[in-house]
Each structure stands twice: as structure tokens, then as C-alpha cells.
C-alpha positions in Angstrom: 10.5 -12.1 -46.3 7.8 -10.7 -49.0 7.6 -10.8 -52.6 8.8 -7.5 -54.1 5.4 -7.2 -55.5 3.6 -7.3 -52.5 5.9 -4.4 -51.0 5.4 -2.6 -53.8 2.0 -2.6 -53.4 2.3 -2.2 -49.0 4.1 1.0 -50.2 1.5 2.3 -52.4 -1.0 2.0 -50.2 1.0 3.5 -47.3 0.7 6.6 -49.4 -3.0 6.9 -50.3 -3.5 6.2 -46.3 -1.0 9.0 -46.0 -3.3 10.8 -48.5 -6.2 10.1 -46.6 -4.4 11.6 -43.2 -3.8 14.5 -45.0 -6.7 15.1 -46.6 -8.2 15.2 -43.0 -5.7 17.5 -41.5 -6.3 20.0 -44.6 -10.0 19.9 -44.0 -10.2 19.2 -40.5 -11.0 16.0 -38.7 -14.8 17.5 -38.4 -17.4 14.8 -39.2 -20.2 17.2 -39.7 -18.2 19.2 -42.6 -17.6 15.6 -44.1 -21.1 14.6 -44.5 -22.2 18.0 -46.1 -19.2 18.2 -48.5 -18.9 16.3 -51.8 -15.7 17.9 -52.4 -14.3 16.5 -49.4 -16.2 13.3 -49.5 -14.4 12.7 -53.2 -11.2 13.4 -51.6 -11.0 10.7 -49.3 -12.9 8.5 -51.5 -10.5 8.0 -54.5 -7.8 6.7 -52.3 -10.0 4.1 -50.7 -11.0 2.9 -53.7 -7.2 3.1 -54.9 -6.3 1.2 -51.7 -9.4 -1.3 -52.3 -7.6 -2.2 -55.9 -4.2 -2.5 -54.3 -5.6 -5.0 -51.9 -7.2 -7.0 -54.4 -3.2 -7.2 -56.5 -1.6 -9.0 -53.3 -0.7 -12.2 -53.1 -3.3 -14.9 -51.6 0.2 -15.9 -49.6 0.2 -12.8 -48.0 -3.3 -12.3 -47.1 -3.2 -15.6 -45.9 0.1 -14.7 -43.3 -1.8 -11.7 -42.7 -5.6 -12.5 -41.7 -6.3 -10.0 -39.1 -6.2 -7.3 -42.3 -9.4 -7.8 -43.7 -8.5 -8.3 -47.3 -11.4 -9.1 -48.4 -13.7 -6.3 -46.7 -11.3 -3.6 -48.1 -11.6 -5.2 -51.7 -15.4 -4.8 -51.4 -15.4 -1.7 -50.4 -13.7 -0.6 -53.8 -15.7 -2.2 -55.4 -18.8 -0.3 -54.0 -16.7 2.5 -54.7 -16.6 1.7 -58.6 -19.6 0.2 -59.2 -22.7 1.8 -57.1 -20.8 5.0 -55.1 -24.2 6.4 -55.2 -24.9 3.8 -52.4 -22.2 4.7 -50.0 -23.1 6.1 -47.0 -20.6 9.0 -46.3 -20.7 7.8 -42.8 -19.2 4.4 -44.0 -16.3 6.9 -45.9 -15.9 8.7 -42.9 -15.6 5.8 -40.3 -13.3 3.5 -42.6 -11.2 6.8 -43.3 -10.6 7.5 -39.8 -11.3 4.3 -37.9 -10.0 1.2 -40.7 -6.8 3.6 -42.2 -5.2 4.4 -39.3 -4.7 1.2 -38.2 -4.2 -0.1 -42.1 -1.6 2.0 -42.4 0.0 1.2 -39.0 0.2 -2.3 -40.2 1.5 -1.7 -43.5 4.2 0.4 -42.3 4.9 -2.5 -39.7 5.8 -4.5 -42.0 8.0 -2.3 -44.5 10.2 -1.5 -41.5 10.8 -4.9 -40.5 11.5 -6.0 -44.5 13.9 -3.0 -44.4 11.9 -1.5 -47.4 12.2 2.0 -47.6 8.3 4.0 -47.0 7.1 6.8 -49.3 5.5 9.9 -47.7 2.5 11.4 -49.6 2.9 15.0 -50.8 2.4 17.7 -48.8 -1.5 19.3 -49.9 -1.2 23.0 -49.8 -3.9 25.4 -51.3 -1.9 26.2 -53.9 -2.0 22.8 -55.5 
């Protein structure tokens, strides 16, 4: 069983990835489009950061039960994220966004459903707003 905190936080960060996903589908999974567009760069990079500061919020018992996640990596990346984004590569972005969250969110799920813990859906995006 996990602390309600740290399923709090599995669930919020189950819905930025779900933010990230659909922020992809809206634009397009087209890594060219990515690299040229700030606007589309921005939109996948606040939920990573968001995710990175979830991360850092869990408890060291469950990063420790959970080593394969690497905590600490996604922590780090947040924090390039807040302190020196002008040094991330929008390659990095675009690999962790659809490489790393995918499989993030996989995991996080995993673990909701076998605590029994209900799992938020992100809004649908729609060009209205």
C-alpha cells in the first residue's frame, strides 16, 4: 500500500503525461514542427517541469520501492527547466516527451490500478480553448 500523498501526487502526474499525449495528438507527433515551434515547445515543456516538481514531493520510501523510475533524472530535468531553459535542447524535450512519458505514465497508472485509486484524465484540448 502507498501513502495517500504519494498517490496524490502519481495522479497528478498521470495528468500532465496525459497533457503531454495530448498536446502531441493536437500538434501532431511531427519532430520537425517541434523543433521549429516555441509555441509547441512551451506546451510540452510546462508539464515536464510540473512532473519534475511532483517527483521531487514523493517519498524517498517510494522512490526507493520504485528504482527503475529514474527519480532523480526527472527531478533534474525540472530543474533545468526552471533555472537555465535557455540550455535545453528541444531535442531533449522532444525525446523525454515521447520516449521517457509514455512509459512514465504507464508505470504510474500501474500502480493506481493496483492501489484501487481512482486515475484522472486530462481535458480534452480543442481550438477553442
Amino acid at each position: 500500500m502507498i501513502a495517500d500523498r504519494d498517490a496524490q501526487i502519481l495522479q497528478h502526474i498521470v495528468n500532465y503525461c496525459d497533457q503531454i499525449d495530448k498536446t502531441i495528438g493536437f500538434w501532431g507527433k511531427n519532430e520537425k514542427l517541434f523543433g521549429g515551434n516555441f509555441i509547441y515547445q512551451n506546451a510540452i515543456s510546462m508539464p515536464l517541469l510540473s512532473i519534475g516538481e511532483l517527483a521531487n514531493h514523493l517519498s524517498k520510501e517510494f522512490t526507493d520501492a520504485h528504482r527503475k523510475i529514474p527519480w532523480r533524472e526527472i527531478v533534474d530535468m525540472r530543474n533545468l527547466f526552471a533555472h537555465g531553459y535557455h540550455t535545453m535542447e528541444p531535442q531533449t524535450i522532444w525525446d523525454t516527451a515521447v520516449s521517457d512519458v509514455p512509459q512514465l505514465n504507464e508505470f504510474c497508472r500501474s500502480v493506481l490500478e493496483k492501489e484501487n485509486i481512482p486515475i484522472p484524465s486530462a481535458k480534452e484540448i480543442s481550438e477553442e480553448g
